[in-house]
Structure formats: structure tokens, C-alpha cells
C-alpha positions in Angstrom: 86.3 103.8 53.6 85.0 105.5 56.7 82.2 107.5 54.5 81.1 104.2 53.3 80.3 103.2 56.7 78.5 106.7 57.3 76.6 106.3 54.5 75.5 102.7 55.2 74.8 103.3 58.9 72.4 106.6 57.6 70.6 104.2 55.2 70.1 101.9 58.1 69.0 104.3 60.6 66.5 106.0 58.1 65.2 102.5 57.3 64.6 101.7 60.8 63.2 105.5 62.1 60.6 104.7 58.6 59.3 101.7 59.5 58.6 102.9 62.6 55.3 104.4 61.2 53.9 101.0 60.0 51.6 98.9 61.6 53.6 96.2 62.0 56.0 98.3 64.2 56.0 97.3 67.9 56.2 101.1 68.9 53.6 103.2 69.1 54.2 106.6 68.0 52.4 109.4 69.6 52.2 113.0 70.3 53.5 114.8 73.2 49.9 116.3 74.9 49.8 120.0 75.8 51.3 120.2 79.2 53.2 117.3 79.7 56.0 117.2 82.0 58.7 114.9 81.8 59.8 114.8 85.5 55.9 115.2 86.8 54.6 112.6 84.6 56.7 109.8 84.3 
């Protein structure tokens, strides 16, 4: 029973991470610029 639940939640998340590059997706998915710091520029 517990690998059914695996399974499902993995088909979910995969859905979910997928439509994430559509453009009805609120996020915008960008790349990481050369030199980019995450405590110096955020």
C-alpha cells in the first residue's frame, strides 16, 4: 500500500514540476546568471 502512495505522490510532483514550464504557470522560471551570489544578492 505504501508504494501506491509513492507512486501517486511521484506522478503528482512530476505533473506539477511540468507544468511549471507553461505559460499559464504563475512562476517564472529562470537561469541562475554567471556570478550570482545567494547571500550577496538576495
Amino acid at each position: 500500500m505504501q508504494h501506491r502512495h509513492l507512486t501517486r505522490f511521484n506522478e503528482l510532483l512530476a505533473k506539477a514540476v511540468a507544468e511549471l514550464d507553461t505559460p499559464r504557470s504563475i512562476l517564472l522560471l529562470a537561469s541562475r546568471r554567471a556570478g550570482w551570489d545567494l547571500h550577496r544578492d538576495t
